[in-house]
MARGU-500976 format. One record per residue (C-alpha): x, y, z. Coordinates in steps of 0.2 Angstrom, whole numbers, plus 5000, padded with zeros to 4 digits. Each point is the difference from the previous one (the first is absolute). Last residue first. Layout:
! residues N
@u:X v:Y w:Z
...
! end
This chain:
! residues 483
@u:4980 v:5658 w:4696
@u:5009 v:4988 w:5014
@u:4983 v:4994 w:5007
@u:4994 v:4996 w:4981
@u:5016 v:4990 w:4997
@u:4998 v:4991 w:5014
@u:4982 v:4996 w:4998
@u:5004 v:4995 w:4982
@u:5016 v:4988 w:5007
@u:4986 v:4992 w:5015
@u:4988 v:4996 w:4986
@u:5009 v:4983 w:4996
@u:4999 v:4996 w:5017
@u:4984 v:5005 w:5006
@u:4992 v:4989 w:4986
@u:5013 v:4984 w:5007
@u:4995 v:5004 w:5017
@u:4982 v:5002 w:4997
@u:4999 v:4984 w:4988
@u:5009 v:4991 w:5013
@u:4989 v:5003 w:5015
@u:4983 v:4999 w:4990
@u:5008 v:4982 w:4995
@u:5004 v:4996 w:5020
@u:4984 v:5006 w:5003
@u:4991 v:4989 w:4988
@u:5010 v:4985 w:5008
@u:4995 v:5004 w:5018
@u:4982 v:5000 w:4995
@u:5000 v:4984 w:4990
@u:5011 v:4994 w:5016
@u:4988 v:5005 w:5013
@u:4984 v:4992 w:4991
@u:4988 v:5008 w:4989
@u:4982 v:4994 w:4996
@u:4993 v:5019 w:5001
@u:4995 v:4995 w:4978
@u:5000 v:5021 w:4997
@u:5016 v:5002 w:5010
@u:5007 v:4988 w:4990
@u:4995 v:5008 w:4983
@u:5007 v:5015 w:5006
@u:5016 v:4994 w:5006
@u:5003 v:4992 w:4983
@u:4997 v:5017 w:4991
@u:5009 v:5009 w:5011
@u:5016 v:4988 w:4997
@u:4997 v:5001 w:4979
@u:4999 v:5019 w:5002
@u:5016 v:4997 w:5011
@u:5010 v:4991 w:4988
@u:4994 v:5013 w:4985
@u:5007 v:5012 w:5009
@u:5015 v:4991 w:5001
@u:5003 v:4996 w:4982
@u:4998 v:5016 w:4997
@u:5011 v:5007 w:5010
@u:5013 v:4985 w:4996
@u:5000 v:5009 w:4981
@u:4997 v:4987 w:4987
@u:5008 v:5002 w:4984
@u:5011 v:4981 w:5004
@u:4991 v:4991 w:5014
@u:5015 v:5000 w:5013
@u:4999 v:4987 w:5011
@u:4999 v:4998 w:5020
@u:4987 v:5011 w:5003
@u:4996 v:4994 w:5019
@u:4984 v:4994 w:5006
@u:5004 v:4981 w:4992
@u:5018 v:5002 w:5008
@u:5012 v:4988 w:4992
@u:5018 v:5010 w:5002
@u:5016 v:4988 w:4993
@u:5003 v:5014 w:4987
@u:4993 v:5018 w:5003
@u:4995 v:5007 w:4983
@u:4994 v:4988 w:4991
@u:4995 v:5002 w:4982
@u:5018 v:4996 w:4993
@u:4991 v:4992 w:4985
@u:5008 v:4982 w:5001
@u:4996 v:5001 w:5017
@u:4982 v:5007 w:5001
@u:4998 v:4984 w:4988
@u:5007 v:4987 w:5012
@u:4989 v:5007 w:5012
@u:4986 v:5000 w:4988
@u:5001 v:4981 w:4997
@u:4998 v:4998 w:5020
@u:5013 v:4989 w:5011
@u:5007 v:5016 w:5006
@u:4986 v:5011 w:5006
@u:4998 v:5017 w:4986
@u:4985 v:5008 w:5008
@u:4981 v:5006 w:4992
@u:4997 v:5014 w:5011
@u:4987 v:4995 w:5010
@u:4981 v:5002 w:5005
@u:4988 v:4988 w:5009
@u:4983 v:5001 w:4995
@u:4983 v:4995 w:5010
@u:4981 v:4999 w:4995
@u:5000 v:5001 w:4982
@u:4986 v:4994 w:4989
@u:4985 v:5012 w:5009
@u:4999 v:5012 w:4985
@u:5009 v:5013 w:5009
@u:5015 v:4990 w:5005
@u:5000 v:4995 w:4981
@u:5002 v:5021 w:4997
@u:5014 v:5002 w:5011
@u:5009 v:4983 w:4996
@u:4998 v:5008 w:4980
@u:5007 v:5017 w:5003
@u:5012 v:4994 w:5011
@u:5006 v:4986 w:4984
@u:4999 v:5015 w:4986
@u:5011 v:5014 w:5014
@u:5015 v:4984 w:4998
@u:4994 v:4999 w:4983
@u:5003 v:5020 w:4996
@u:5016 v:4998 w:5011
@u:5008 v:4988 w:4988
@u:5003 v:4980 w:5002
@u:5016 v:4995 w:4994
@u:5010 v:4994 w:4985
@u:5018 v:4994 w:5000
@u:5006 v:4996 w:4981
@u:5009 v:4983 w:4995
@u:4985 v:4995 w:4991
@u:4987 v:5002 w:5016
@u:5004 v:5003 w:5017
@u:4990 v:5005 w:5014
@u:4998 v:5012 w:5014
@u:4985 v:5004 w:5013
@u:4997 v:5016 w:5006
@u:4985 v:4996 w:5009
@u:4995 v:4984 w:5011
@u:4981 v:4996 w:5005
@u:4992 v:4986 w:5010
@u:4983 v:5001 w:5000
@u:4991 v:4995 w:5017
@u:4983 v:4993 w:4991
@u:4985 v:4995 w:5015
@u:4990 v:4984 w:4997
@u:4982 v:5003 w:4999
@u:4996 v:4988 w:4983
@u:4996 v:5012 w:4990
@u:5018 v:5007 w:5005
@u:5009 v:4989 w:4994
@u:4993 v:5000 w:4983
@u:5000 v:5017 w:4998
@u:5019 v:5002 w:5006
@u:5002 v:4985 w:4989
@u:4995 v:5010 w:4985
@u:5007 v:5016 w:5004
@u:5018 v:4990 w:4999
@u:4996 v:4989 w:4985
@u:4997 v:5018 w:4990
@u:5016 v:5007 w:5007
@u:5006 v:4984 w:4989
@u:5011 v:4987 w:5009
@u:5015 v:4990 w:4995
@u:5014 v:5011 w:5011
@u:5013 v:5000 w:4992
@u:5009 v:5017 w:5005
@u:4997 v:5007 w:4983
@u:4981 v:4995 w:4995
@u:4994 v:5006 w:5017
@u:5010 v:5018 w:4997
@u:4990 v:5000 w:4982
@u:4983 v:4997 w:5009
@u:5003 v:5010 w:5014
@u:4990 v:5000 w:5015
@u:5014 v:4994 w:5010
@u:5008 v:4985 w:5013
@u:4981 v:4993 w:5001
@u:5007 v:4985 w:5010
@u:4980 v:4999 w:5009
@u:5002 v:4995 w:5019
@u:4983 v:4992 w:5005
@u:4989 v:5002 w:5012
@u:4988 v:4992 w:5012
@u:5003 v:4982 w:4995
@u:4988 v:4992 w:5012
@u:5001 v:4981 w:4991
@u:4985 v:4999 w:4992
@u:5006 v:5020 w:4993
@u:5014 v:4993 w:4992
@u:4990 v:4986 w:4991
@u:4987 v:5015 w:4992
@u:5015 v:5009 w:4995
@u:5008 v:4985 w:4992
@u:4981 v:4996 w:4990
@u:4999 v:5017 w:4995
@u:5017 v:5001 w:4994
@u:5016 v:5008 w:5003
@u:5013 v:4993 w:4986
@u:5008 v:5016 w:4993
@u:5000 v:5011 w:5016
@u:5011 v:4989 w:5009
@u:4997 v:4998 w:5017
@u:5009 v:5002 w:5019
@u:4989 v:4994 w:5015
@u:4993 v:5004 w:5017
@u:4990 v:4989 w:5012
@u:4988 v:4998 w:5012
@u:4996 v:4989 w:5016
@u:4986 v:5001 w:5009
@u:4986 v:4986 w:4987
@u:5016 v:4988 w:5002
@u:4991 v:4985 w:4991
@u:5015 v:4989 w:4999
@u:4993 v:4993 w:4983
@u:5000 v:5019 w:4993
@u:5019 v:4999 w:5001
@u:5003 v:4985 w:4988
@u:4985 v:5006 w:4989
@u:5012 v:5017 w:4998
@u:5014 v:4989 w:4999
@u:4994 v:4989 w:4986
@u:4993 v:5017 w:4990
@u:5018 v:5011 w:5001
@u:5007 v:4981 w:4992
@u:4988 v:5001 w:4985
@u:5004 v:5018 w:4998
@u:5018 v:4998 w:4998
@u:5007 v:5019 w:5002
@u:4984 v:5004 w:5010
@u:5008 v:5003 w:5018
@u:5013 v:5013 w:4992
@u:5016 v:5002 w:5009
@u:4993 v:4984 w:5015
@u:5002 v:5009 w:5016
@u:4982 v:4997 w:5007
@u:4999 v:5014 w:5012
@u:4989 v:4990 w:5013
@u:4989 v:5006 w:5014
@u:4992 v:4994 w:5016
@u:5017 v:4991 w:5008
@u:4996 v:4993 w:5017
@u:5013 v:4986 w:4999
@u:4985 v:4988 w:4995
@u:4998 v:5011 w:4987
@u:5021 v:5000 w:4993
@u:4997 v:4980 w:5002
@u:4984 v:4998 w:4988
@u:5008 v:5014 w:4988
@u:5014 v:4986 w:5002
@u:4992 v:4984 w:4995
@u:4989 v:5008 w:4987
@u:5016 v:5006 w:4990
@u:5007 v:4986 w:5002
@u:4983 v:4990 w:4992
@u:5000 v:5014 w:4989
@u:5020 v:4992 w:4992
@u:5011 v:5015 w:5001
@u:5005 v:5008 w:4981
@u:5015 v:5002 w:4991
@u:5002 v:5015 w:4989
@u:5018 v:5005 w:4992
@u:5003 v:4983 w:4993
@u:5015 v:4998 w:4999
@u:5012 v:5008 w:5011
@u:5008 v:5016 w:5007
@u:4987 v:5008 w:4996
@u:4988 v:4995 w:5017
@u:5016 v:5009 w:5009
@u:5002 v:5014 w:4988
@u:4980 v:5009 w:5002
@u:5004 v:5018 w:4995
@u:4986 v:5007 w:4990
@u:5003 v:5014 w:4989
@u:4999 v:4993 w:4984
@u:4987 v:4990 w:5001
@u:5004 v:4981 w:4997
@u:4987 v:4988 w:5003
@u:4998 v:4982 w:5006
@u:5001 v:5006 w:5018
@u:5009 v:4992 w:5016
@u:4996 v:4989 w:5015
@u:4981 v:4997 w:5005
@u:4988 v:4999 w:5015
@u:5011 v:5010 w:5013
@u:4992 v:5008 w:5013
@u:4999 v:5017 w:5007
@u:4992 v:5004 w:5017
@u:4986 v:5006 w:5012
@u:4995 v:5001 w:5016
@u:4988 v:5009 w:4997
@u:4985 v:4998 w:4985
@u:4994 v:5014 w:4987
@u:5017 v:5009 w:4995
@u:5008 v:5012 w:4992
@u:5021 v:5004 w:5008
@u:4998 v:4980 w:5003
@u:5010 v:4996 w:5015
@u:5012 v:5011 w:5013
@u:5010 v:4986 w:5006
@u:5001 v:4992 w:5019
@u:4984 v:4994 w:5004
@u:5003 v:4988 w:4986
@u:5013 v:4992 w:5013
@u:5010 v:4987 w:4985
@u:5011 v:4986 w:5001
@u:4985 v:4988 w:5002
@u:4997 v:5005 w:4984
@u:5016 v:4990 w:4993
@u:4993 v:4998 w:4981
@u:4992 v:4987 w:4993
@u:5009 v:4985 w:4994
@u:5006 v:5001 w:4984
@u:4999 v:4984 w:4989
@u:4985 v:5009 w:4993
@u:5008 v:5012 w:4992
@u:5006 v:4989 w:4986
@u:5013 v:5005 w:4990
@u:5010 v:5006 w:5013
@u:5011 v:5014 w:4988
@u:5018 v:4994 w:4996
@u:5016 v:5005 w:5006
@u:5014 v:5009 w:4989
@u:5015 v:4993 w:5001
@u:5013 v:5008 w:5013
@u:5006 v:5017 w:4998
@u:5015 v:5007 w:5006
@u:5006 v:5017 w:5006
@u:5018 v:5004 w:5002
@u:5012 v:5006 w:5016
@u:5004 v:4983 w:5004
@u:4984 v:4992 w:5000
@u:4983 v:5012 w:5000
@u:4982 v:4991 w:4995
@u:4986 v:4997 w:4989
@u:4989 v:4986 w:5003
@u:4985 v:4991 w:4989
@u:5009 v:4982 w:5001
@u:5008 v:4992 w:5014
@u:5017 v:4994 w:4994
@u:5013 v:5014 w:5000
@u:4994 v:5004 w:5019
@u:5011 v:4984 w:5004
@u:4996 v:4983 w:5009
@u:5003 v:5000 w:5020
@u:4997 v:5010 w:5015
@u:4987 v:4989 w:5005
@u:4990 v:5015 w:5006
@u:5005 v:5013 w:4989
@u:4995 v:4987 w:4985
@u:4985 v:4994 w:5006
@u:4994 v:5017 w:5001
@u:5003 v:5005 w:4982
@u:4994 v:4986 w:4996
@u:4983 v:5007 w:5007
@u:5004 v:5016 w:4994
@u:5000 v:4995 w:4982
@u:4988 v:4990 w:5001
@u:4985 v:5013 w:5006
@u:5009 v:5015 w:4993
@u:4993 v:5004 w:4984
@u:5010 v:5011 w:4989
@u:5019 v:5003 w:5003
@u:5004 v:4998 w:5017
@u:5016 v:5012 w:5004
@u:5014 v:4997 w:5009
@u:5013 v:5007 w:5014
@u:4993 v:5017 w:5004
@u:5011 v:5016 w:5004
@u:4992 v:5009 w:4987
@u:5000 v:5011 w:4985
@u:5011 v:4987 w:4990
@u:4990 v:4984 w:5006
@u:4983 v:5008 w:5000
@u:5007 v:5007 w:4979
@u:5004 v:4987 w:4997
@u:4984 v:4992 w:5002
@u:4991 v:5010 w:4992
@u:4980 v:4994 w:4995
@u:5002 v:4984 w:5012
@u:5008 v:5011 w:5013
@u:4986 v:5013 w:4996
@u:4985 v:4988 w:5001
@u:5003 v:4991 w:5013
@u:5014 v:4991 w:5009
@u:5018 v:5005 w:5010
@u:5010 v:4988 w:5009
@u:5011 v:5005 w:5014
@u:5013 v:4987 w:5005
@u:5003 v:5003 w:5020
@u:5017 v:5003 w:5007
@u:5001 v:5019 w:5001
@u:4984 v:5000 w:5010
@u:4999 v:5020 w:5004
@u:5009 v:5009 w:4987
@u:4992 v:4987 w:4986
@u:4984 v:5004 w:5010
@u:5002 v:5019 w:4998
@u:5004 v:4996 w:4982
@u:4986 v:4991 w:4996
@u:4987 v:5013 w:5007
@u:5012 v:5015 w:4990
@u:4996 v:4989 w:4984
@u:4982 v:4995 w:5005
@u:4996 v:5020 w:5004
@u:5007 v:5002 w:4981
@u:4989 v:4986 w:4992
@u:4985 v:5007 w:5006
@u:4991 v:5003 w:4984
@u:5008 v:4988 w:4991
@u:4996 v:4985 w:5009
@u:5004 v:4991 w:5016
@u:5004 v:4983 w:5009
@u:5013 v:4999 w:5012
@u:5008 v:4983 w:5008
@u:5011 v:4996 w:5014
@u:5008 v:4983 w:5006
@u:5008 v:4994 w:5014
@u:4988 v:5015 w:5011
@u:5004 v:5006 w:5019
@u:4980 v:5000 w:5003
@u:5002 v:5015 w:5010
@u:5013 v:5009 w:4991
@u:4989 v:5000 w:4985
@u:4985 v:5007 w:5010
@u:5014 v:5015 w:5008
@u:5005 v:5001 w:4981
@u:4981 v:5004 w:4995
@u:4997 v:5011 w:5014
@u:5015 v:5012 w:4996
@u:4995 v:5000 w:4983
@u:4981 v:5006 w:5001
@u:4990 v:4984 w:5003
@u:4982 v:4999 w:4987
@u:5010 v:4990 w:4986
@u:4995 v:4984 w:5008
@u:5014 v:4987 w:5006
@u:4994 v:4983 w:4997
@u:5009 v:4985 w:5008
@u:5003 v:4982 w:4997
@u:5008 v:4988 w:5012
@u:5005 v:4984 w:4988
@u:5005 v:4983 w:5008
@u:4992 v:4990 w:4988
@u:4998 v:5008 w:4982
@u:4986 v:4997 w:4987
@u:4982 v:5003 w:5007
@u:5007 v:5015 w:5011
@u:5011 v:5005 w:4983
@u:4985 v:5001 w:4988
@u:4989 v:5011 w:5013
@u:5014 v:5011 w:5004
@u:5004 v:5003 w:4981
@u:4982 v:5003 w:4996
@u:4999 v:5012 w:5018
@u:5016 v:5010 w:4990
@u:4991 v:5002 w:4985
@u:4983 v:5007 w:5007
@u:5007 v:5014 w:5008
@u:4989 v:5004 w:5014
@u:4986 v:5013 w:4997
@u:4996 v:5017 w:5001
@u:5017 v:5006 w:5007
@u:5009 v:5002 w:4984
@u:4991 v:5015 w:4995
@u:5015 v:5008 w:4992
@u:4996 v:5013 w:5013
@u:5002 v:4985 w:5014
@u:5015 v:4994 w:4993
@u:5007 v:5017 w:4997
@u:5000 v:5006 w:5018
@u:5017 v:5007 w:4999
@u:5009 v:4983 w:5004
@u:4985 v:4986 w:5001
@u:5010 v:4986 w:4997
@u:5003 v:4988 w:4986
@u:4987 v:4985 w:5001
@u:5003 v:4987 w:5008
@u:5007 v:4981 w:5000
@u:5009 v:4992 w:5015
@u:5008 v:4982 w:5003
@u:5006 v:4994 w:5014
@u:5006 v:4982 w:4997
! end
């Protein structure tokens, strides 16, 4: 059975701009490392998202596939819908089963927009392997493997939901000897190359408002995390593979604190004094003692989930922290010399009573006021900068919604205004974009550890703040010209 699993293509170069390049998609290499321990017979493939179209379907024609797979999110979810249907076009016969995080967030919508046959819903390690089984014994139905939806006679159906993998140590590690490190772009920051992202927990215990996390949702419990003795085994693999640094994709690495600890001892046994890492933290629970544990383990720099410097707007999207909490681990963190990359959002939208609220321009100037002068103070190092985006699977999509905030349905574009903030002129919300964009160019500028991706994606912002500023003065040029 030849089976093949990739990402959509790169049609208008959106892949790489969406910065899909950096690192392989960690979903698919789960699936291919549970089906190789679990399937007899199976040839696996992984087509990246780096091949225009007409490359991608000459690779497709090449293996002459049984079975086709495409894994995606929002952001890319139109590039997979044409990628899909220039497959369909081209294999006629094949099922085509869609995963990720849009199908598992709208999967009628992947089967109505699309020429694809079913969508994974949630995590796809089971579900793909019977789906597998089933394709290649021909028998059994789709009614009966759990977590699918899928098209019969003209109507969509849903099969039971399926349940999270309870224990993440019944994984096996991922299929890493699928990948060519040489080939991605890596770490836009970074200390050590090669480098790489890897899994250390599924899922979040929290619930901002504007995150969009539906495949860990779609069961109970929402955080599960991977045994440290896992964890050492395959940061011990990924460096005999060459790999000198580590994006440690875990939501926040000190939710459980007593965990966060285990691993860090667990790691510090192998004695790696070359190979760094990077991390995401809460601000609430960064300590002395976690800094200190981080920095055993050559932690260089964390990513901080500031989101705003707004009390009031920190209260509405749920985020459990105090502005005071969020100087305060900047302090601590960097006492003990690792570097603070603060992720920042603006814009944000919330609902309280029935009544939408949102963040206003005075806090949106109050949270670059504040980066500006923690940058000064030596607490920030590095910022990223977004408008804070409606992705289904988020509480404030369903919010922008209800409110009719978005104006261009089915468009997920993080650089892109997609919704409407209601007294909020887009010329101001633009020129606040690109005072954000200067800000975090300068600050990198500053730190000179810049990779080709961090400096193709703060072009690619520069690029559409100009655009969009050009055209909403282009009517008042006009007018001028005329007069």
């Amino acid at each position: 059975m030849r089976l093949v699993i990739g990402d959509p293509a790169n049609i208008n170069n959106l892949m790489v701009e969406q910065g899909n390049n950096r690192f392989p998609n960690m979903g698919i290499l789960s699936i291919f490392g549970y089906l190789k321990e679990r399937t007899q017979g199976l040839e696996a493939h992984y087509i990246r998202g780096n091949l225009d179209l007409k490359s991608y379907l000459k690779r497709l024609e090449a293996i002459r596939p049984e079975i086709y797979g495409i894994s995606f999110a929002s952001l890319v979810s139109e590039i997979a819908y044409e990628t899909i249907d220039a497959v369909r076009s081209r294999f006629p016969g094949i099922p085509i089963i869609c995963g990720g995080t849009h199908p598992t967030a709208l999967p009628a919508e992947v089967l109505t927009r699309s020429k694809a046959d079913i969508c994974v819903i949630g995590e796809g390690e089971q579900t793909v392997a019977e789906l597998v089984t089933h394709f290649a014994s021909g028998e059994g139905e789709l009614s009966g493997i759990n977590g699918l939806a899928y098209r019969e006679n003209g109507q969509i159906k849903y099969t039971l939901p399926r349940k999270h993998i309870g224990d993440l140590g019944t994984l096996p590690l991922p299929a890493w000897d699928m990948i060519n490190f040489d080939e991605y772009e890596g770490l836009g920051y970074c200390k050590g190359t090669p480098n790489t992202a890897m899994i250390f927990s599924r899922g979040c215990p929290y619930h901002c408002v504007y995150c969009s996390n539906p495949v860990w949702r779609a069961d109970r419990p929402w955080l599960r995390l991977r045994p440290p003795e896992d964890i050492q085994k395959e940061v011990a693999l990924l460096y005999q593979r060459g790999i000198r640094e580590i994006w440690i994709r875990a939501d926040e690495f000190n939710s459980v604190l007593g965990w966060t600890f285990k691993v860090c001892q667990a790691i510090k046994e192998l004695n790696y004094k070359d190979l760094f890492f990077e991390c995401n933290l809460r601000a609430d629970k960064v300590t002395d003692e976690l800094a200190q544990a981080l920095r055993d383990i050559n932690v260089w720099m964390i990513n901080l989930g500031i989101e705003t410097l707004n009390q009031r707007v920190l209260d509405g999207i749920r985020k459990k922290v105090t502005v005071e909490q969020i100087v305060g681990s900047c302090k601590t963190l960097k006492r003990h010399g690792i570097d603070v990359y603060a992720w920042l959002m603006y814009y944000q939208i919330w609902e309280e009573n029935g009544k939408l609220c949102w963040e206003t321009p005075e806090e949106v100037d109050n949270t670059l006021r504040m980066a500006r002068r923690m940058h000064r103070e030596g607490l920030i190092d590095l910022m990223s900068w977004q408008i804070a985006t409606p992705i289904p699977g988020a509480e404030m999509f369903d919010i922008a919604r209800k409110f009719g905030l978005i104006s261009k349905p089915n468009e997920y574009n993080v650089w892109k205004v997609s919704t409407s903030i209601p007294g909020v002129k887009e010329r101001r919300v633009q020129t606040q974009r690109l005072k954000g964009f200067l800000l975090q160019a300068y600050m990198a500028y500053r730190k000179g550890r810049v990779g080709w991706s961090a400096r193709h994606n703060i072009w690619n912002r520069m690029r559409y703040v100009g655009s969009a500023i050009f055209n909403i003065l282009k009517p008042r040029v006009s007018r001028s010209s005329r007069e």
